[in-house]
Backbone as CSV, one residue per row, in Angstrom:
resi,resn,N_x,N_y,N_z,CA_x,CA_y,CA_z,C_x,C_y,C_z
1,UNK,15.406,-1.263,8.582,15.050,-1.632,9.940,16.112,-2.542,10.551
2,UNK,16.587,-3.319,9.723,17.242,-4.543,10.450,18.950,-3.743,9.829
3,UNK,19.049,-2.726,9.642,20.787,-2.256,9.229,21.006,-1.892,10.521
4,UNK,19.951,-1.130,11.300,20.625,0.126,12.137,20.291,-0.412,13.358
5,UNK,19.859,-2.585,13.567,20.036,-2.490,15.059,21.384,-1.977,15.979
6,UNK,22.528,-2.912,15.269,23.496,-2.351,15.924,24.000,-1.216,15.816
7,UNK,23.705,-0.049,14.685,24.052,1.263,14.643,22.551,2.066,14.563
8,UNK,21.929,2.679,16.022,21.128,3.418,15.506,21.353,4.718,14.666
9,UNK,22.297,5.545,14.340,22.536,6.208,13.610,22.462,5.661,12.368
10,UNK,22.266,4.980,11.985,22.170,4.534,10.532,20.852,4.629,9.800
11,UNK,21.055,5.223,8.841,19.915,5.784,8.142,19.855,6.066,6.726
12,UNK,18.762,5.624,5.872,18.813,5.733,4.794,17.345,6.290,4.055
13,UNK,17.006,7.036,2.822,16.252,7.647,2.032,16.150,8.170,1.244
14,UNK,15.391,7.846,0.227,15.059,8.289,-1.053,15.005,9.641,-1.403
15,UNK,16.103,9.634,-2.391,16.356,11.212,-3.469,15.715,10.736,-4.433
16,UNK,15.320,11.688,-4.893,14.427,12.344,-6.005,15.308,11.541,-7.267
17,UNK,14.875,11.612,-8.754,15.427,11.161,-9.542,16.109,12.335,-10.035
18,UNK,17.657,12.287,-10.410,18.613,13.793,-10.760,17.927,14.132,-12.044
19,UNK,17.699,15.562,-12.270,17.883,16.508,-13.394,18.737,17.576,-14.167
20,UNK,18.916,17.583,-14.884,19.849,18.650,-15.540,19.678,20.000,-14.930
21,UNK,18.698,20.501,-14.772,18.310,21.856,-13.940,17.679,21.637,-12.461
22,UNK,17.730,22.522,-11.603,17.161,22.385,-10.319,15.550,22.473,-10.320
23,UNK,14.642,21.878,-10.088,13.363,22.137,-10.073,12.584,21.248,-10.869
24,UNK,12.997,20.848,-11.985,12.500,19.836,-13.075,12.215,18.822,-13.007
25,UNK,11.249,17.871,-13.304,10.817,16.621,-12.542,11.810,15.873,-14.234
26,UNK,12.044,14.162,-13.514,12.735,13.700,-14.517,11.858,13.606,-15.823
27,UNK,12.831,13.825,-16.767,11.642,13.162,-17.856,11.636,11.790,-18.328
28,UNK,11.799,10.806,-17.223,11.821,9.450,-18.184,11.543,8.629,-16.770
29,UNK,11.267,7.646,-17.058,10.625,6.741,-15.980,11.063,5.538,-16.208
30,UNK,11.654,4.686,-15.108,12.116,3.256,-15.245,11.470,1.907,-15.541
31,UNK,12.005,0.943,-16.136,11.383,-0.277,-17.024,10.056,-0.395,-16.304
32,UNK,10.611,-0.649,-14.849,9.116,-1.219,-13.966,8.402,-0.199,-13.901
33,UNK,8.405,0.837,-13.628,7.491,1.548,-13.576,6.721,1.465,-15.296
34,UNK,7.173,1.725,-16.170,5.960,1.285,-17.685,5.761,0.211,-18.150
35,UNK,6.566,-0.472,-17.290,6.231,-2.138,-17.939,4.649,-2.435,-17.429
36,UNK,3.922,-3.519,-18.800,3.035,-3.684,-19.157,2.279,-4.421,-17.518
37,UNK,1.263,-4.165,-17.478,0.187,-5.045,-16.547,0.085,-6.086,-16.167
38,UNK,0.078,-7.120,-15.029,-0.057,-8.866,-15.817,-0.833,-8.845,-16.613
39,UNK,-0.871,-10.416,-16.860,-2.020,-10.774,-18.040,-2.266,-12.396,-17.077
40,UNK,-3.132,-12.428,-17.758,-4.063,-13.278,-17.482,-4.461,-14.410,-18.723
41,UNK,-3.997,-15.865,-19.170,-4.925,-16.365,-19.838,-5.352,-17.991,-19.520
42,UNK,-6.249,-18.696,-20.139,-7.012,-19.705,-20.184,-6.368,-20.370,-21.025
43,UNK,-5.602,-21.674,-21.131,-5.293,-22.628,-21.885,-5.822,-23.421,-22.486
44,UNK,-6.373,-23.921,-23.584,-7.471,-25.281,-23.557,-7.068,-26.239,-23.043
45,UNK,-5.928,-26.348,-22.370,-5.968,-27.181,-21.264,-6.688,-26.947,-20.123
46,UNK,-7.311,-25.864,-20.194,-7.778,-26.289,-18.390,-9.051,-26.977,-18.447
47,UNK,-9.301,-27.980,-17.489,-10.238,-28.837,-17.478,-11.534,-28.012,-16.407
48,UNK,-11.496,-26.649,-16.266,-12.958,-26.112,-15.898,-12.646,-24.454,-16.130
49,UNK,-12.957,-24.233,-17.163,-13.010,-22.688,-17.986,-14.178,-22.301,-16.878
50,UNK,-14.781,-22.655,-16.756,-16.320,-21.507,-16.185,-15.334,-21.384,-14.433
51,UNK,-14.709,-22.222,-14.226,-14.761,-21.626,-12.565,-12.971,-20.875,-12.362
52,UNK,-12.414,-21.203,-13.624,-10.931,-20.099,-13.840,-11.601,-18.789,-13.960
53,UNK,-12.510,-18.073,-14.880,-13.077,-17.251,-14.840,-13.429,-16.546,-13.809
54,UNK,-14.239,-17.462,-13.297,-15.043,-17.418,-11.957,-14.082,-17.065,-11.271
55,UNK,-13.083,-17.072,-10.996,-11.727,-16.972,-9.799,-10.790,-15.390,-10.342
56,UNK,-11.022,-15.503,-11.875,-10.374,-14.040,-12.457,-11.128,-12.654,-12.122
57,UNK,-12.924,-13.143,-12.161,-13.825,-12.126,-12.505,-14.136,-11.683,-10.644
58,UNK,-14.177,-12.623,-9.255,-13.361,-12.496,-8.334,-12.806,-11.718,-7.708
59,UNK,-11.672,-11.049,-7.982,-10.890,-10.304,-8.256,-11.178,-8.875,-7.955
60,UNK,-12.738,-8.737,-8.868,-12.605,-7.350,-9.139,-14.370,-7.202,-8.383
61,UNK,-14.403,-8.170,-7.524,-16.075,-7.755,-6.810,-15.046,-7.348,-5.215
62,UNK,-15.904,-6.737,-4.511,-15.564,-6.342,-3.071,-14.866,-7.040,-2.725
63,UNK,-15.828,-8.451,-1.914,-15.294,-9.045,-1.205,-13.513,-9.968,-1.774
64,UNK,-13.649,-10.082,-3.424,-12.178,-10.412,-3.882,-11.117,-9.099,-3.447
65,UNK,-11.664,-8.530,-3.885,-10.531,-7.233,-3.289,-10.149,-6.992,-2.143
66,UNK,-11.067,-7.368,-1.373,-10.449,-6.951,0.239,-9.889,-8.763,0.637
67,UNK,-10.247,-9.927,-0.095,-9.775,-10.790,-0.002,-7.858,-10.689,-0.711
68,UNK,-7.967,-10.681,-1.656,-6.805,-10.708,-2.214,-5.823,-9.148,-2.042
69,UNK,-6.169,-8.289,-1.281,-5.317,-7.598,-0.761,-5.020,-7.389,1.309
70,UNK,-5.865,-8.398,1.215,-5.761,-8.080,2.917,-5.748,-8.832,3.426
71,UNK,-6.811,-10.153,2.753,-6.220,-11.688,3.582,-7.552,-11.721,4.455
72,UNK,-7.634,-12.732,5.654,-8.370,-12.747,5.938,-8.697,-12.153,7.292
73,UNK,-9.827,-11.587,7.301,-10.822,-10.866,8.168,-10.349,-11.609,9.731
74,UNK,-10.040,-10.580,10.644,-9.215,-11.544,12.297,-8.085,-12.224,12.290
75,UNK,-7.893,-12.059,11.344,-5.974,-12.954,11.200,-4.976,-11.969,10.852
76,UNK,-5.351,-11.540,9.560,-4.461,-10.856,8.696,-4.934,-9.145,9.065
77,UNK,-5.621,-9.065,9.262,-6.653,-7.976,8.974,-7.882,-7.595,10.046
78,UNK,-8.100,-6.434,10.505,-9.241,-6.014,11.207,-9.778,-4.644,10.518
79,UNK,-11.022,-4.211,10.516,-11.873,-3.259,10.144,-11.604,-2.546,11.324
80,UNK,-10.984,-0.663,11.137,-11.159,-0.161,11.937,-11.236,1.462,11.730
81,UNK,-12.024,1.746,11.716,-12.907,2.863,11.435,-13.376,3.080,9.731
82,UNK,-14.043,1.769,9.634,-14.260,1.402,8.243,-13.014,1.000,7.053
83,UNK,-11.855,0.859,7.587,-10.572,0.584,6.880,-10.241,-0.778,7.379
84,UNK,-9.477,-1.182,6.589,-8.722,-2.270,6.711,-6.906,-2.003,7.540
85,UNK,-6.915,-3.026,8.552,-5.625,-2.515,8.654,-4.972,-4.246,8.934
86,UNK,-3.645,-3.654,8.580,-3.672,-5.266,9.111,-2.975,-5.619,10.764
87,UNK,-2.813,-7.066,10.935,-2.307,-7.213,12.391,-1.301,-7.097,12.816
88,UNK,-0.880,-7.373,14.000,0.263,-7.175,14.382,1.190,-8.741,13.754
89,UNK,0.400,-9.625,13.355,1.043,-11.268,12.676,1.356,-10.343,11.740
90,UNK,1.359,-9.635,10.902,1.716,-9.025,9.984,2.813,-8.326,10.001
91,UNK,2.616,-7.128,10.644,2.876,-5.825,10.829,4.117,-6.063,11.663
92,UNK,4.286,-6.750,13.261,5.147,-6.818,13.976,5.166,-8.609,14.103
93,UNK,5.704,-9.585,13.331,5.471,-11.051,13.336,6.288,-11.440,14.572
94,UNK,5.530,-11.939,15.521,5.712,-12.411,16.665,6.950,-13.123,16.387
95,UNK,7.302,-13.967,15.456,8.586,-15.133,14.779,9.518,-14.048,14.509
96,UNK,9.039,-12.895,14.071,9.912,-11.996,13.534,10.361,-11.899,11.634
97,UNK,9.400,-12.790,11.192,9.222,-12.638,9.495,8.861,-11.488,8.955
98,UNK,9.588,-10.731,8.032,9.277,-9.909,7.401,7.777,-9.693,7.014
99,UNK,7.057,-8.318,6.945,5.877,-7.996,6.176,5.525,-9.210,5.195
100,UNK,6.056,-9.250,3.972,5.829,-9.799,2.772,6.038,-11.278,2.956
101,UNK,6.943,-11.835,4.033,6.988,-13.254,4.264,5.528,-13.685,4.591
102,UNK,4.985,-13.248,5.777,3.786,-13.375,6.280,2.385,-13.345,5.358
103,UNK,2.796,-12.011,5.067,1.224,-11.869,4.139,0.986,-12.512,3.001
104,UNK,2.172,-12.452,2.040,2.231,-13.852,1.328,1.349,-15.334,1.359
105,UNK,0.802,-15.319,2.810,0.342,-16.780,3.306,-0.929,-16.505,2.948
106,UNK,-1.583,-15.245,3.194,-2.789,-14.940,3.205,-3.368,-13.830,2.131
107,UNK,-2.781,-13.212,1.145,-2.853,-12.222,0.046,-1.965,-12.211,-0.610
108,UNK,-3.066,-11.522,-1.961,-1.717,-12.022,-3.133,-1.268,-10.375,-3.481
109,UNK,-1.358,-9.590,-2.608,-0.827,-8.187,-2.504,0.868,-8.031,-2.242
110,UNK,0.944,-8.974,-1.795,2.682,-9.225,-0.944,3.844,-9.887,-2.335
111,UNK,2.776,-10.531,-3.587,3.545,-11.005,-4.345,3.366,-10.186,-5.662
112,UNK,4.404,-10.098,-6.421,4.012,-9.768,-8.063,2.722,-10.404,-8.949
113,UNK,1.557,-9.278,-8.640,0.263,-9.405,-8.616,-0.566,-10.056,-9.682
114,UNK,-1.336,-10.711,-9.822,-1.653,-11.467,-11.251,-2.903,-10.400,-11.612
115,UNK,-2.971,-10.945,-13.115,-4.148,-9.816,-13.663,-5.230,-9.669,-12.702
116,UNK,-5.900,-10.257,-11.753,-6.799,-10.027,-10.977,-6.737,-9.275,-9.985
117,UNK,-5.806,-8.792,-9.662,-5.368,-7.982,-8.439,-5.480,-6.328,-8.945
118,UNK,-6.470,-5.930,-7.920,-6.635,-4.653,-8.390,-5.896,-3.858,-6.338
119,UNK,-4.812,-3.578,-6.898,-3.965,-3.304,-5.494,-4.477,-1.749,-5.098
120,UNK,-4.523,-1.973,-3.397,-5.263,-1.036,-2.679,-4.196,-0.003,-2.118
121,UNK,-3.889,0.715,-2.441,-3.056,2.293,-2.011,-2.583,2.015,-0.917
122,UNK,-3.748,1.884,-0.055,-3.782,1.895,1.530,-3.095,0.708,1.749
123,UNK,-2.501,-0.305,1.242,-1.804,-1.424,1.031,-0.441,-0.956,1.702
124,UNK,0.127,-0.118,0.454,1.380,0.788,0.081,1.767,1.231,1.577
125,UNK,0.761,1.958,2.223,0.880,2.749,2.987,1.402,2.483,4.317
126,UNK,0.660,0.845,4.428,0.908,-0.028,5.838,1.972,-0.866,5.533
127,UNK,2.027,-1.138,4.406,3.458,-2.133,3.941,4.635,-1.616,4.434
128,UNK,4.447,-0.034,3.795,5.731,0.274,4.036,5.645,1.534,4.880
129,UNK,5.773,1.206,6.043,5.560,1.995,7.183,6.464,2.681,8.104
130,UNK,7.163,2.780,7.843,8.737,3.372,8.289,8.634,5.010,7.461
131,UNK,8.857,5.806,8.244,8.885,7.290,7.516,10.079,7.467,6.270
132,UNK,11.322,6.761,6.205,11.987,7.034,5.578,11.758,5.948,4.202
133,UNK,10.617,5.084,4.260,9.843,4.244,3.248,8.864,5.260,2.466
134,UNK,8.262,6.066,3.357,6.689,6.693,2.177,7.520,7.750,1.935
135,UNK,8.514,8.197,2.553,9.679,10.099,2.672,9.716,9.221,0.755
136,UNK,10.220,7.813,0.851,10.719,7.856,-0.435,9.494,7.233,-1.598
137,UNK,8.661,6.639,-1.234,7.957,6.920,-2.152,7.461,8.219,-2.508
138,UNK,7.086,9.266,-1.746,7.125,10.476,-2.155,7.302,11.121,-2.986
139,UNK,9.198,11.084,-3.336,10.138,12.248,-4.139,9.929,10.745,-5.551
140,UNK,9.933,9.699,-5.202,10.304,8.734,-6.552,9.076,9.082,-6.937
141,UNK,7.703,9.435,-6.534,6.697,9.543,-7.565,6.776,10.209,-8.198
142,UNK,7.616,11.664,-7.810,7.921,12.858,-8.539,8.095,13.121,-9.997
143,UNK,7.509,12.374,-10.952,8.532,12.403,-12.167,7.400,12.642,-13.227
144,UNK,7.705,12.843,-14.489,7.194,13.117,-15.336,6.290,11.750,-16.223
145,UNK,5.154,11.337,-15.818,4.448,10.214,-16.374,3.607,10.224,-17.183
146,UNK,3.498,11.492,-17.639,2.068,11.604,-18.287,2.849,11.461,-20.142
147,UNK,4.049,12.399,-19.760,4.391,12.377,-21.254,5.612,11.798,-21.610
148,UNK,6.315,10.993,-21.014,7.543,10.258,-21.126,7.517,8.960,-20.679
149,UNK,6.361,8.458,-19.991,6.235,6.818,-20.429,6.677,6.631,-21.529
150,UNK,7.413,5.462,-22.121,8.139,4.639,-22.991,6.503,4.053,-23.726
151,UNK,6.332,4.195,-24.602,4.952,3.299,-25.471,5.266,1.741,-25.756
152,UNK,3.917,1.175,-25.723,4.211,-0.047,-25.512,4.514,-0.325,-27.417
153,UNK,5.710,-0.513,-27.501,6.554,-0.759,-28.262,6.159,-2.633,-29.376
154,UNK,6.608,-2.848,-30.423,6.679,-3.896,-30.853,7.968,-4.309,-31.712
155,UNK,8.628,-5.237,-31.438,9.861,-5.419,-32.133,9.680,-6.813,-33.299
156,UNK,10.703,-6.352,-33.749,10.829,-7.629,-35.196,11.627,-8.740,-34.515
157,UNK,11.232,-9.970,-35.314,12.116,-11.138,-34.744,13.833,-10.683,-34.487
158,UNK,14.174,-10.241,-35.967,15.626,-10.067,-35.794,15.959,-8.915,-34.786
159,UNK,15.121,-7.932,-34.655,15.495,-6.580,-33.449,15.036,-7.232,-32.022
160,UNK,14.694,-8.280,-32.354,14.264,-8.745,-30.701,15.285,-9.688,-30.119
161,UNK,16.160,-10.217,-31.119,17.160,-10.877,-30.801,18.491,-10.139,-30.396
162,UNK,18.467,-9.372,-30.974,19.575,-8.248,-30.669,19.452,-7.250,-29.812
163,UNK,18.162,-6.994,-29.768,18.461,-5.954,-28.844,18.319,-6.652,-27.151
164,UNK,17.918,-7.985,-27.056,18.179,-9.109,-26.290,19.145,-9.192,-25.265
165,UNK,19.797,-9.451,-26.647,21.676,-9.730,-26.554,22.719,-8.578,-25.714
166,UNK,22.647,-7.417,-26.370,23.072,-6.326,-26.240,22.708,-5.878,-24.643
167,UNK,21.328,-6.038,-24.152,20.934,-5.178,-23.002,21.043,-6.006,-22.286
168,UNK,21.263,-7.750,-22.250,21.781,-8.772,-21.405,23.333,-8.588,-20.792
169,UNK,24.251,-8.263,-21.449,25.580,-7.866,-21.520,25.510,-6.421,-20.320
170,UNK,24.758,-5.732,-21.358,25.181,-4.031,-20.287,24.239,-4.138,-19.143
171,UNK,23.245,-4.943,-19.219,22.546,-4.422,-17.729,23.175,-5.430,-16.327
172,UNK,24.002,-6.439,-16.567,24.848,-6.798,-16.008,25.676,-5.651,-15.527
173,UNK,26.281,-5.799,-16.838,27.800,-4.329,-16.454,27.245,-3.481,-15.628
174,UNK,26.397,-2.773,-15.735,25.891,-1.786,-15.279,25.188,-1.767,-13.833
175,UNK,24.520,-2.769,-13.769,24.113,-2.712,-12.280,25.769,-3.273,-11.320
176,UNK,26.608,-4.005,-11.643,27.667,-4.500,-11.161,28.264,-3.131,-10.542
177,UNK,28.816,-2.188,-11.787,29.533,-1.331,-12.038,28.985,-0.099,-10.668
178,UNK,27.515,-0.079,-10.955,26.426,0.713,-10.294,26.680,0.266,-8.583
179,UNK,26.737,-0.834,-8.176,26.851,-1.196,-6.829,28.316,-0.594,-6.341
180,UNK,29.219,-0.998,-7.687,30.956,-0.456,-7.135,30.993,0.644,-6.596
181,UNK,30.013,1.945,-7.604,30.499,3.271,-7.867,29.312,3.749,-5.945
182,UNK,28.585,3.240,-5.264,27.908,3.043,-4.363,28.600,3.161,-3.159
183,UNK,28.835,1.515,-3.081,29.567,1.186,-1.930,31.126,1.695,-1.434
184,UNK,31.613,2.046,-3.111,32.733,2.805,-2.851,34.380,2.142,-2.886
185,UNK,33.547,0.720,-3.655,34.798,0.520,-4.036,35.321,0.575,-5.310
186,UNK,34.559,1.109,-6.150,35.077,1.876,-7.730,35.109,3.686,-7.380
187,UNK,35.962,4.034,-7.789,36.574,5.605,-7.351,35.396,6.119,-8.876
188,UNK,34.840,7.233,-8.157,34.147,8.244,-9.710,35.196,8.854,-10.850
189,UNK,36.074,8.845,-10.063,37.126,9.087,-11.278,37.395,8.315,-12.249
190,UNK,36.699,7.239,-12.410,36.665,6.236,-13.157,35.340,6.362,-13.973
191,UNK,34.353,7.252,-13.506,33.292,7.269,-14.659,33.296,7.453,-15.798
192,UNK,33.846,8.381,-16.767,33.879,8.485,-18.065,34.290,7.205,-18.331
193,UNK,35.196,6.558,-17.816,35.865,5.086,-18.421,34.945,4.173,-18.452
194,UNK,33.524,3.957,-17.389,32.587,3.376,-17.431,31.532,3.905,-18.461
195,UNK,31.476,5.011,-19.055,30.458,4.964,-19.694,30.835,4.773,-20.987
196,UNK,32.065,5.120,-20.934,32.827,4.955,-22.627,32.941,3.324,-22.437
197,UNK,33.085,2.519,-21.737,32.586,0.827,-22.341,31.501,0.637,-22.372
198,UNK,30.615,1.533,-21.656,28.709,1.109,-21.955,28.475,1.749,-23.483
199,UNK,29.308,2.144,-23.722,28.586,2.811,-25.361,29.958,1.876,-26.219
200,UNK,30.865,1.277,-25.618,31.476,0.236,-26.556,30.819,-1.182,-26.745
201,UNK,29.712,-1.505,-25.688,29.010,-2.496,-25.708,27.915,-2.703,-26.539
202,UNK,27.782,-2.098,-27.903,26.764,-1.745,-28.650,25.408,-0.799,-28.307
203,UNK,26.057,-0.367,-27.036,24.529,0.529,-26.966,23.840,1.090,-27.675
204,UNK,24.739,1.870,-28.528,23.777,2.488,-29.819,22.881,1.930,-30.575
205,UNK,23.272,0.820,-31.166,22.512,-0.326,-31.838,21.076,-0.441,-31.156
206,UNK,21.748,-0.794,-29.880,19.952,-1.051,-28.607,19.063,0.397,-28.856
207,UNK,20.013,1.798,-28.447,19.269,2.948,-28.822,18.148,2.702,-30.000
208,UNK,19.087,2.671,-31.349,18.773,3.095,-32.658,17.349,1.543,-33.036
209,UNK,17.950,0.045,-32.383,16.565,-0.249,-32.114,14.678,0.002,-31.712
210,UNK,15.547,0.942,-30.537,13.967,1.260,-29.708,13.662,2.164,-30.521
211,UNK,14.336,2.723,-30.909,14.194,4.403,-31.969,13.361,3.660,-33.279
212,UNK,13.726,2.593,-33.524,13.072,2.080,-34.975,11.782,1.682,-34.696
213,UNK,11.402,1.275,-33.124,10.395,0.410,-32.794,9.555,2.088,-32.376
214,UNK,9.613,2.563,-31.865,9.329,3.897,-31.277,8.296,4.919,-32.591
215,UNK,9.324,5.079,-33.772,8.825,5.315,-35.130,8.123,4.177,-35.501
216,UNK,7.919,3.142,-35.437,6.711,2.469,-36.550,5.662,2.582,-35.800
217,UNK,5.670,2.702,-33.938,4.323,2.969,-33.488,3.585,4.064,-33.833
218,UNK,4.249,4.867,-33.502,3.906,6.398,-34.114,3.235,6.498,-35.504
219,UNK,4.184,5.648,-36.301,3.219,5.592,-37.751,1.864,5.144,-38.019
220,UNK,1.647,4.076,-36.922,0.542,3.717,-36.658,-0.968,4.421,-37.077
């Protein structure tokens, strides 16, 4: 929204994730997308267990849900044809603050959600409201989830240190490298040279890790 005031020709949207053949949905899905759920816990420090509860369990009755994804009722939010939508303080911020700046104030839908947040679709939908926003949620849902989620995995002290180490190093390189090969100031003719240092950076090791962690679940 804010690239193409001064160029309305400017335009951007979501491709599909690439496959080896034409037609094939990917088979593998990214960290965030299988990474685990929040969590939620109680410390014996807290000095009132019955009303932390009380605030978790919340959450998951009506009125928490349309509270913690919509904010409040005439501010954030109006009922309109039995839906929730939200306002224009939202939607178009009179100050001119982003979506997520705003709602932030009033729902915890706008932030990286705590175990209590059971997030509303219709959220998704108004958040991101620009056609070339849902064009791309669209093709990114496209992918293969049912049987190539990554399993929730368990590592050993010593494989957790290393494989740490190793994916600290390349996921640097790699997103760096990833912005160059983008914007266009690393030439593609330079790719093999980039991937032949991502596999000089111990990648294999990280592979042959998850591969070890991968097999003992399975043995399970």
């Amino acid at each position: 929204m804010n690239a193409n005031k001064d160029n309305p020709a400017y335009q951007l949207m979501g491709v599909k994730t690439p496959t080896m053949n034409p037609g094939e949905k990917a088979m593998y899905v990214t960290e965030y997308e299988f990474g685990g759920n929040p969590q939620l816990g109680i410390t014996t420090a807290c000095k009132n267990v019955e009303a932390a509860m009380r605030l978790y369990d919340f959450g998951f009755s009506e009125e928490g849900y349309r509270r913690f994804n919509w904010g409040e009722e005439g501010v954030s939010y109006t009922m309109e044809n039995g839906k929730p939508q939200y306002t224009e303080l939202i939607l178009k911020n009179p100050e001119g603050k982003s979506v997520d700046t705003v709602l932030a104030n009033y729902a915890m839908t706008a932030i990286k959600g705590p175990a209590m947040l059971v997030q509303d679709p219709d959220y998704m939908l108004q958040y991101y409201s620009m056609p070339q926003q849902q064009q791309a949620m669209e093709v990114w849902a496209d992918k293969d989830y049912e049987n190539r989620a990554f399993p929730t995995v368990s590592y050993t002290s010593e494989e957790s240190q290393k494989f740490t180490a190793i994916m600290a190093d390349l996921e640097t390189y790699v997103e760096q490298m990833s912005m160059k090969f983008i914007i266009g100031s690393e030439s593609f003719d330079n790719w093999d040279s980039f991937v032949k240092t991502c596999a000089g950076m111990d990648v294999e090791t990280a592979i042959q890790i998850q591969q070890t962690a991968v097999d003992r679940y399975n043995a399970r």
